[in-house]
MARPA-457524 format. One record per residue (C-alpha): residue in one letter; y, z, x. Coordinates in steps of 0.1 Angstrom, whole numbers, always signed. Layout:
N
SITE  residu      Y      Z      X
SITE       A      Y      Z      X
...
***
This chain:
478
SITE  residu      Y      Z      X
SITE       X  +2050   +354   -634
SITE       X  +2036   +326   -609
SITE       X  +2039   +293   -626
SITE       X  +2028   +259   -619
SITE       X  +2055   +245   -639
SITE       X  +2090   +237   -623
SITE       X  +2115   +262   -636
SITE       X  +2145   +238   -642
SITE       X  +2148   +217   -675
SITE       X  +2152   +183   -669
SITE       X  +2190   +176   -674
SITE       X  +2205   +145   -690
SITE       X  +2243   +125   -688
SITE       X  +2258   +112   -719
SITE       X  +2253    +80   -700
SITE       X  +2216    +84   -694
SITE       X  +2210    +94   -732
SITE       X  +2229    +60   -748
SITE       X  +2206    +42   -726
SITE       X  +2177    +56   -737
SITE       X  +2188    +55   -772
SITE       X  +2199    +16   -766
SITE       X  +2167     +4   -751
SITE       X  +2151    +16   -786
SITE       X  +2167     -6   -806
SITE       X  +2147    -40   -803
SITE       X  +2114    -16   -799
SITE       X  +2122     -3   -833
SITE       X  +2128    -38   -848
SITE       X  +2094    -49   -833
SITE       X  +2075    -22   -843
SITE       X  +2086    -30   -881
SITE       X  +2058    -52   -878
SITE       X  +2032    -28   -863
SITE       X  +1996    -28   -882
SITE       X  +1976     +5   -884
SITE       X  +1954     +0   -855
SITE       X  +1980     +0   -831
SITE       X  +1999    +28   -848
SITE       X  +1962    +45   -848
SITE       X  +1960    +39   -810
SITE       X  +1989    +56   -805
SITE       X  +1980    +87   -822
SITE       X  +1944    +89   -802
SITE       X  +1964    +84   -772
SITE       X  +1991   +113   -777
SITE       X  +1955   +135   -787
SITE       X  +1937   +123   -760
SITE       X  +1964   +137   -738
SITE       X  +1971   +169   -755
SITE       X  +1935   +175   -751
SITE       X  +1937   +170   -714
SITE       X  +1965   +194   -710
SITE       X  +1950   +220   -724
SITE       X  +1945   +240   -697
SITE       X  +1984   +233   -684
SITE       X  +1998   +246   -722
SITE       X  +1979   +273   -720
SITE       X  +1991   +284   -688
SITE       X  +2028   +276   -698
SITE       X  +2023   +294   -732
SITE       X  +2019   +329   -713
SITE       X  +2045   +319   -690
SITE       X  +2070   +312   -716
SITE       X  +2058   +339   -737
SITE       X  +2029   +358   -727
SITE       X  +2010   +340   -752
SITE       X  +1973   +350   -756
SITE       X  +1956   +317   -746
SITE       X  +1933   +320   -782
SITE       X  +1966   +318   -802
SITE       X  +1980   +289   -782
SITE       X  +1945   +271   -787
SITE       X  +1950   +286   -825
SITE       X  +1988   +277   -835
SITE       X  +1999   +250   -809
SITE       X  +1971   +226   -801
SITE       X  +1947   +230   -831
SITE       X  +1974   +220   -859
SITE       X  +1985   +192   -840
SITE       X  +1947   +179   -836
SITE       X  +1946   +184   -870
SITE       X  +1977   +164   -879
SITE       X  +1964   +136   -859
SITE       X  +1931   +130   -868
SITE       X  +1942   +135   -903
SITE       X  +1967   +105   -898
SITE       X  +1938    +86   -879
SITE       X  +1918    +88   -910
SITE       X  +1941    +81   -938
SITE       X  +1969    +59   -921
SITE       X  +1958    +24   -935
SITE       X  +1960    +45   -974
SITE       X  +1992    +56   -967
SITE       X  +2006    +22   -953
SITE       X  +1993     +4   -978
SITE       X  +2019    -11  -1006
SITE       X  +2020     +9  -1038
SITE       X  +2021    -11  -1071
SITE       X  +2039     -2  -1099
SITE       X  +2034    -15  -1136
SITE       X  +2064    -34  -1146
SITE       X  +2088    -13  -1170
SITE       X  +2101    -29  -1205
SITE       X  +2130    -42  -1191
SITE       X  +2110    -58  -1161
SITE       X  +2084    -80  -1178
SITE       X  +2075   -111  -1159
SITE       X  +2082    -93  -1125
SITE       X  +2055    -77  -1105
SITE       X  +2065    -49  -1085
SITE       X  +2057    -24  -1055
SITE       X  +2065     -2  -1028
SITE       X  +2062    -12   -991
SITE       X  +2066    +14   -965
SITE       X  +2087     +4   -935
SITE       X  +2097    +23   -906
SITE       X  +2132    +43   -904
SITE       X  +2136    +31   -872
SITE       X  +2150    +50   -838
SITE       X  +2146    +88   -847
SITE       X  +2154   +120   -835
SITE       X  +2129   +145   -833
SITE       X  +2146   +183   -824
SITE       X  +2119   +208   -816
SITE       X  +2120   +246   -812
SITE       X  +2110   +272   -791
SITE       X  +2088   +295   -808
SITE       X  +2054   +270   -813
SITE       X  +2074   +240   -790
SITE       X  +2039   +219   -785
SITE       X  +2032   +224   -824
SITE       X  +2066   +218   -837
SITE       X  +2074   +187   -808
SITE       X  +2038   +168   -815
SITE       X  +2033   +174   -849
SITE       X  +2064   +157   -861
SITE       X  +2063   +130   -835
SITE       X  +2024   +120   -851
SITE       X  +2040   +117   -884
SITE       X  +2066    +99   -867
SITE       X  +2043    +74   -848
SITE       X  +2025    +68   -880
SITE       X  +2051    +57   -899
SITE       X  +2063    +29   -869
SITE       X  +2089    +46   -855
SITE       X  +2102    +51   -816
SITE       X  +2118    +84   -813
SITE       X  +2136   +107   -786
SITE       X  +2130   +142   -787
SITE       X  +2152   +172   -776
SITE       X  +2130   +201   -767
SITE       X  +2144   +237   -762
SITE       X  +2156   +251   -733
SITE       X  +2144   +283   -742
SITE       X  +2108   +276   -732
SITE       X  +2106   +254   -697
SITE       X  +2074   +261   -690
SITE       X  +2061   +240   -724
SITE       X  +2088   +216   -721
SITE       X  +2076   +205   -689
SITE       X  +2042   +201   -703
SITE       X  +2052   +184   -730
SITE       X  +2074   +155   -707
SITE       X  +2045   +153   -691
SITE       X  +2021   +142   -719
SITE       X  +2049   +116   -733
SITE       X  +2054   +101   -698
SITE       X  +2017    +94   -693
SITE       X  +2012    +82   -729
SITE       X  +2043    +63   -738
SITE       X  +2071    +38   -724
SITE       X  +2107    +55   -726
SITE       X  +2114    +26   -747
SITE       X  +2094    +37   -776
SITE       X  +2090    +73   -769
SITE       X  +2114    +93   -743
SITE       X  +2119   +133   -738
SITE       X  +2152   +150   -729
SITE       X  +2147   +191   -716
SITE       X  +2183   +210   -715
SITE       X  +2207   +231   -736
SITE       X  +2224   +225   -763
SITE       X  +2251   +201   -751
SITE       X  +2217   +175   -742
SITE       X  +2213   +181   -782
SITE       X  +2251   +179   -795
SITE       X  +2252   +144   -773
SITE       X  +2219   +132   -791
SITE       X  +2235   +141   -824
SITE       X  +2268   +119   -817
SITE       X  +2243    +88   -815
SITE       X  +2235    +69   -850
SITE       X  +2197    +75   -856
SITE       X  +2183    +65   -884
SITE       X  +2161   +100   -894
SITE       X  +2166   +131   -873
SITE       X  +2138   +160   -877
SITE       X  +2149   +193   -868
SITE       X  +2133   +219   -868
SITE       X  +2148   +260   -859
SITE       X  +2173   +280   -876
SITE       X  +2195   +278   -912
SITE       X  +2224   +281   -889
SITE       X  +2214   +255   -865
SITE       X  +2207   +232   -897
SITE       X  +2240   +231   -908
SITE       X  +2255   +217   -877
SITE       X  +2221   +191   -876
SITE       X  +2235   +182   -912
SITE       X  +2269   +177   -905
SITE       X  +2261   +156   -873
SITE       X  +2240   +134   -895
SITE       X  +2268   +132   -923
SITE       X  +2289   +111   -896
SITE       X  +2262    +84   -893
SITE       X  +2248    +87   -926
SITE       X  +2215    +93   -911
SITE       X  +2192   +108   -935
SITE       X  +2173   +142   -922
SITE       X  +2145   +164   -924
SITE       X  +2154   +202   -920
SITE       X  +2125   +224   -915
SITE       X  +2148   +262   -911
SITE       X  +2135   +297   -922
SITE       X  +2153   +328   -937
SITE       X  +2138   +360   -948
SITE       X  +2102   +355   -961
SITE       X  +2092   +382   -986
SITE       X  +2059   +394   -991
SITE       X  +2049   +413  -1026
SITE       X  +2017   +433  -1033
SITE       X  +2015   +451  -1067
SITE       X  +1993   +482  -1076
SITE       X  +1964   +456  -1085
SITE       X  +1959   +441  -1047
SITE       X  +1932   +446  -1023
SITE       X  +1950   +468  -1005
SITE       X  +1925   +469   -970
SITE       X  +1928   +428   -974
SITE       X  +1962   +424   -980
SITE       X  +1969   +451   -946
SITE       X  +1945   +431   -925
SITE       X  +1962   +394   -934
SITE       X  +2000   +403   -937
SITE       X  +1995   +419   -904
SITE       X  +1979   +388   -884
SITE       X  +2004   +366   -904
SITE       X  +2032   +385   -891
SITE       X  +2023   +399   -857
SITE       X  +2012   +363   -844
SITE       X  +2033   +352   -819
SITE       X  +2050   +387   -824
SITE       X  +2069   +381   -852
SITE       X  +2086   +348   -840
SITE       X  +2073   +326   -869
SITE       X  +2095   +310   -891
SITE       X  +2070   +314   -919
SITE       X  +2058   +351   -911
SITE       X  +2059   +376   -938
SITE       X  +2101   +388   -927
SITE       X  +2096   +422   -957
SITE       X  +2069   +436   -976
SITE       X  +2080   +450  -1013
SITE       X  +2046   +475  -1019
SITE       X  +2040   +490  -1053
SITE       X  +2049   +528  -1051
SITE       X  +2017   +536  -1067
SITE       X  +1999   +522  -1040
SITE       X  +2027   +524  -1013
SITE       X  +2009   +556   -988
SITE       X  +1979   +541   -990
SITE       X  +1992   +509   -979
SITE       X  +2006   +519   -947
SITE       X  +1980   +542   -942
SITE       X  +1959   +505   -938
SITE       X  +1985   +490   -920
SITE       X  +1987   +516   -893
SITE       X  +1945   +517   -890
SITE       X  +1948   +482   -885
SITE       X  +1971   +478   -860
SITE       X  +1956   +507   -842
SITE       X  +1924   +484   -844
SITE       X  +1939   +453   -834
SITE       X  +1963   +465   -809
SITE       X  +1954   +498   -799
SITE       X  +1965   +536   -804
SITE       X  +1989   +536   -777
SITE       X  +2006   +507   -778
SITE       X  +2033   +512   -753
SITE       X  +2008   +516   -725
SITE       X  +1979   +496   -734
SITE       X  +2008   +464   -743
SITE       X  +1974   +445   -756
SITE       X  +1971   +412   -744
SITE       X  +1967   +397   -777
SITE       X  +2001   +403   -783
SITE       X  +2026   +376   -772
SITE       X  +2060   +389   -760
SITE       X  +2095   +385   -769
SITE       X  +2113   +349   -758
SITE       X  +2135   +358   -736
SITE       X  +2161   +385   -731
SITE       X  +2186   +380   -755
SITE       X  +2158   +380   -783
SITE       X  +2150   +413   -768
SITE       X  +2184   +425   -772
SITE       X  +2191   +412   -808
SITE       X  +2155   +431   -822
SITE       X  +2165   +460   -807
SITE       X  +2196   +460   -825
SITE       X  +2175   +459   -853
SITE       X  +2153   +485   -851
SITE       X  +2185   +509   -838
SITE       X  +2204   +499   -865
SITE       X  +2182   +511   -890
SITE       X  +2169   +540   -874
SITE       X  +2207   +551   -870
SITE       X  +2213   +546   -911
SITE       X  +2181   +562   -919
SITE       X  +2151   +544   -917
SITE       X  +2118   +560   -903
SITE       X  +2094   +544   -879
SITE       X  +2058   +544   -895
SITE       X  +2039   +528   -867
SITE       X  +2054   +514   -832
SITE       X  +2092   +513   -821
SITE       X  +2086   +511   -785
SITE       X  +2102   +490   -761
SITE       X  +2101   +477   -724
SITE       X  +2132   +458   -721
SITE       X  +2117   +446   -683
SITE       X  +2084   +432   -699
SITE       X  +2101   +417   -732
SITE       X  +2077   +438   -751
SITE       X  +2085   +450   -782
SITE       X  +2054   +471   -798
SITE       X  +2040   +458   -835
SITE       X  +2067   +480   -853
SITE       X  +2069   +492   -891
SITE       X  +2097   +508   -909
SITE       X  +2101   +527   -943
SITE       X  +2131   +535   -958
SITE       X  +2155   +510   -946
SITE       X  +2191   +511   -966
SITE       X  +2200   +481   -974
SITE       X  +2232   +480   -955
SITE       X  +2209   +477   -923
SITE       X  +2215   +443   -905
SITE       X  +2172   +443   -907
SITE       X  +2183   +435   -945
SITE       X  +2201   +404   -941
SITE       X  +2196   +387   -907
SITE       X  +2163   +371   -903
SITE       X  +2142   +394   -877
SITE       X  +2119   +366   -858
SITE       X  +2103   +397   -840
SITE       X  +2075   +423   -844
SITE       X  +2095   +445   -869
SITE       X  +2084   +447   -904
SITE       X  +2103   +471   -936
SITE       X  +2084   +480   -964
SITE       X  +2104   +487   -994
SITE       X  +2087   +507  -1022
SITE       X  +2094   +493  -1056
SITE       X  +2084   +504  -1097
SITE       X  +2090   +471  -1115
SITE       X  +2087   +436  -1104
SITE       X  +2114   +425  -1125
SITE       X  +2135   +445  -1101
SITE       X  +2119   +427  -1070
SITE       X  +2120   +395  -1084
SITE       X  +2161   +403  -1088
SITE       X  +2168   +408  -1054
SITE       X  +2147   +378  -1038
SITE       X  +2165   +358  -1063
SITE       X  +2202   +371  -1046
SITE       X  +2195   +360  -1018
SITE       X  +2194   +325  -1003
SITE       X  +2161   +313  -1013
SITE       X  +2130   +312   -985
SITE       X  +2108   +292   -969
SITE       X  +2080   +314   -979
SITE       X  +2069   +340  -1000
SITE       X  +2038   +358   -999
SITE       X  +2018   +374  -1039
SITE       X  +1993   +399  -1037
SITE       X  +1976   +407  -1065
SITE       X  +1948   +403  -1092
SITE       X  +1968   +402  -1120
SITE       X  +1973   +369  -1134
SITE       X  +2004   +375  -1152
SITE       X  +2019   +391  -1124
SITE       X  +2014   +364  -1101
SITE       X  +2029   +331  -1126
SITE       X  +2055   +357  -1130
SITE       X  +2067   +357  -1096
SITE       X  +2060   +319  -1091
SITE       X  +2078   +308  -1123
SITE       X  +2108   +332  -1114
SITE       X  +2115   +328  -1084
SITE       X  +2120   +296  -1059
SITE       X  +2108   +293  -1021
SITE       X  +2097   +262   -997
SITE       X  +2062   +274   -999
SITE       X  +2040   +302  -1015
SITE       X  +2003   +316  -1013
SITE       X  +1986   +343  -1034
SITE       X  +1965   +368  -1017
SITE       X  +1966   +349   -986
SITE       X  +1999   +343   -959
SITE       X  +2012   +316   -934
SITE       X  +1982   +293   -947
SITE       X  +2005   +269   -964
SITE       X  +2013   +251   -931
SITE       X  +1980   +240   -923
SITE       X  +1970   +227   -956
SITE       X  +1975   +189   -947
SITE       X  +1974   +179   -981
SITE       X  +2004   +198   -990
SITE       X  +2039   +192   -987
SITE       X  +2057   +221   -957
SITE       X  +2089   +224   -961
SITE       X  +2119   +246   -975
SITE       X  +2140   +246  -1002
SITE       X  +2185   +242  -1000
SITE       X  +2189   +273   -967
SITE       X  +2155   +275   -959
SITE       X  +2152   +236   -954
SITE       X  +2155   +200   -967
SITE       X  +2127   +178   -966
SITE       X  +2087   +179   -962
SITE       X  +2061   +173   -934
SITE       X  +2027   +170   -926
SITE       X  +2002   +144   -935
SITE       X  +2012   +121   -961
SITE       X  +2046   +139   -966
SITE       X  +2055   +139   -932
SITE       X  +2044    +94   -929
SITE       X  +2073    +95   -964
SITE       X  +2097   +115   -943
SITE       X  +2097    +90   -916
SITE       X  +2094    +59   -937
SITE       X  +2118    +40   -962
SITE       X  +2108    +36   -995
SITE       X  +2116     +2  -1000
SITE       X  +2113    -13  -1038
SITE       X  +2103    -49  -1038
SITE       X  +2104    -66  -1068
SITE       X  +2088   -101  -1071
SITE       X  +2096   -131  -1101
SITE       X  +2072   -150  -1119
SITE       X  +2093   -158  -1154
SITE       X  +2129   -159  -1154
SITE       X  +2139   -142  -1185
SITE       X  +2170   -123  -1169
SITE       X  +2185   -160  -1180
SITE       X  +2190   -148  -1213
SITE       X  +2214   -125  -1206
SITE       X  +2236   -151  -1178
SITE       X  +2271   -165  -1192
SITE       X  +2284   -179  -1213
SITE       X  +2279   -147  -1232
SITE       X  +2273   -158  -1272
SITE       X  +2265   -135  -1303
SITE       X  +2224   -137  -1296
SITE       X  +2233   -125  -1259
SITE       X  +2249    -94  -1281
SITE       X  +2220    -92  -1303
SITE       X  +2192    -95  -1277
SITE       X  +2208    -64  -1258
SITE       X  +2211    -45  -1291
SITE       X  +2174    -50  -1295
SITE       X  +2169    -41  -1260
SITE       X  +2194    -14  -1264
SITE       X  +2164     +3  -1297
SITE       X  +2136     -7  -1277
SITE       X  +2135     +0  -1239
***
């Protein structure tokens, strides 16, 4: 594919990376002090010229990907708009110091929280929505005070060009600074002593972010992903919950950290459930989708990716699984058809590895409780999906199970909802984002307690019997 994006990441020396990371620190101090309308400048300005490189994310979205340019406008730039003029319109709220009533033990003291910036930060972005998952962070970031480097992935050059570009017009290197490259850019950046690092990309990934962090102390945000299950019970609009699960997981082709990774279907209902999903993907995609490889279908990453999900799929067609819809492939294109499976055993690797691609199981079931078991054995997800109209069903699976985020007769929704907290739960993620979530994970909470009536002298040596008896009573009635 013709490009007019240069091909090669920019590279960066341990040397060139302390420096940047140095010429932070009395930015960060100063910025302590920032007030909301420069913070809010900021923001307009990182919009501003996200706006104006619309065209140029577009064009590196179906370089990188073969992205259709309505879903970059859809899942890359829109969100981040969003994020910012939500910021923009709500900053001062969220800056402004919280008081608290004074507890029992606390009387003659007024109290309150004032929200400081963490200071130099690390934002670490990934490949599969890199404009989204880069710019959406660095907002919250920005609101909150804070300079910050980010690390964007290798893995898509084309965006990560575009991307340095919009920071180097908008921003001085010593409050916001980009490094392109592999992972040894990222395992330098982690060495340094940052005071928040946001990462976002896989539970593996995580764990190393984690243990980096543990040798500075540095406190983190972990947005990861693991296998996202999707229930629909013999009460669910069947035609409804076809047409949604579908979009929510073909998107992108399936490399969504949120996207719906399994689909546990009501036997009952089971037939006539595929029989929608394959009517709609003939619909959306078309019959023959090898030939027509519909360009509203993004392709796979890169050729690794294509590798790995064709493991999958062989895998389980080797142990027994049967291909409902899809299951072709053109390795030279990176195309991997919208593909759905029935009958997977669960020995299959598609049962335990997290599929990031266009290949979705459906696994028959007669009793929720059963379902509800096996989500609850494994490690728990960033997401999980309800269909149904029956009440008791639904605060059944909420109440019994645990994920980062849920919806009910609706999927991947939970990430745009800016009042909402997005974020995972132990493997699937540590942390929230977005909106007022993400200004908390970027700012301390500091706790500022102010005197106006000494009474703690009661309690100051020497100690005497009515210095026992005052804490008895204190002891009965705090």
């Amino acid at each position: 594919m013709n490009s007019p994006f240069s091909q090669e990441p920019l590279q960066a020396d341990t040397t060139t990376i302390q420096h940047a990371f140095a010429a932070q620190a009395a930015t960060a101090i100063r910025l302590r002090q920032s007030t909301k309308a420069e913070r809010i400048e900021k923001i307009k300005a990182l919009k501003a010229a996200l706006l104006t490189h619309q065209q140029e994310i577009i064009a590196a979205g179906f370089a990188d990907f073969g992205k259709p340019a309505t879903e970059v406008e859809l899942t890359e730039i829109l969100p981040v708009v969003a994020e910012a003029n939500d910021a923009i319109r709500k900053l001062g709220g969220w800056m402004k110091p919280k008081k608290v009533w004074p507890s029992r033990m606390m009387v003659g003291t007024t109290g309150y929280t004032q929200y400081e910036p963490k200071g130099r930060v690390l934002i670490i972005s990934p490949w599969n929505y890199p404009v989204n998952l880069t710019l959406g962070p660095l907002v919250s970031a920005i609101a909150a005070g804070n300079t910050a480097i980010i690390k964007t992935s290798e893995m898509t050059p084309h965006l990560s060009s575009v991307i340095t570009q919009i920071i180097k017009q908008t921003f001085d290197p010593s409050e916001i600074v980009v490094f392109e490259g592999d992972a040894s850019v990222a395992q330098a950046l982690l060495e340094l002593p940052f005071d928040h690092i946001f990462f976002t990309g896989s539970p593996n990934v995580g764990k190393i972010v984690m243990a980096a962090a543990a040798k500075n102390l540095t406190s983190v945000t972990l947005e990861l992903g693991g296998k996202s299950p999707t229930i629909i019970d013999e009460s669910a609009d069947l035609a409804v919950a076809a047409q949604n699960t579908l979009w929510a997981k073909y998107t992108n082709n399936g490399q969504t950290c949120i996207a719906p990774d399994h689909i546990y279907v009501h036997n009952k209902v089971k037939d006539k459930f595929l029989e929608h999903c394959v009517a709609t993907l003939e619909k959306t995609y078309g019959k023959n989708t090898l030939q027509i490889q519909s360009p509203d279908l993004a392709r796979i990453v890169n050729d690794r990716h294509v590798r790995r999900v064709k493991h999958l799929l062989d895998d389980a067609v080797t142990r027994g699984a049967k291909v409902v819809t899809g299951g072709q492939i053109d390795e030279t294109q990176r195309y991997i058809s919208p593909t759905i499976l029935d009958g997977i055993p669960q020995d299959a690797d598609i049962m335990r590895e997290e599929i990031f691609g266009p290949l979705l199981p459906i696994i028959g079931f007669d009793q929720l409780d059963t379902v509800i078991a096996k989500i609850n054995a494994e490690p728990k997800p960033l997401a999980l999906y309800v269909w149904s109209k029956n009440n008791d069903n639904i605060r059944k699976v909420l109440q019994q199970t645990s994920s980062g985020g849920a919806c009910v007769n609706h999927s991947v929704v939970q990430f745009l909802h800016g009042n909402l907290p997005f974020g995972g739960v132990n493997n699937s993620g540590i942390g929230s984002a977005h909106g007022y979530h993400g200004f908390l994970a970027f700012s301390h909470e500091r706790a500022i307690v102010r005197n106006w009536l000494m009474l703690a002298k009661m309690f100051f040596p020497p100690y005497t019997n009515l210095t026992r008896k005052l804490i008895a009573l204190f002891i009965k009635t705090v």
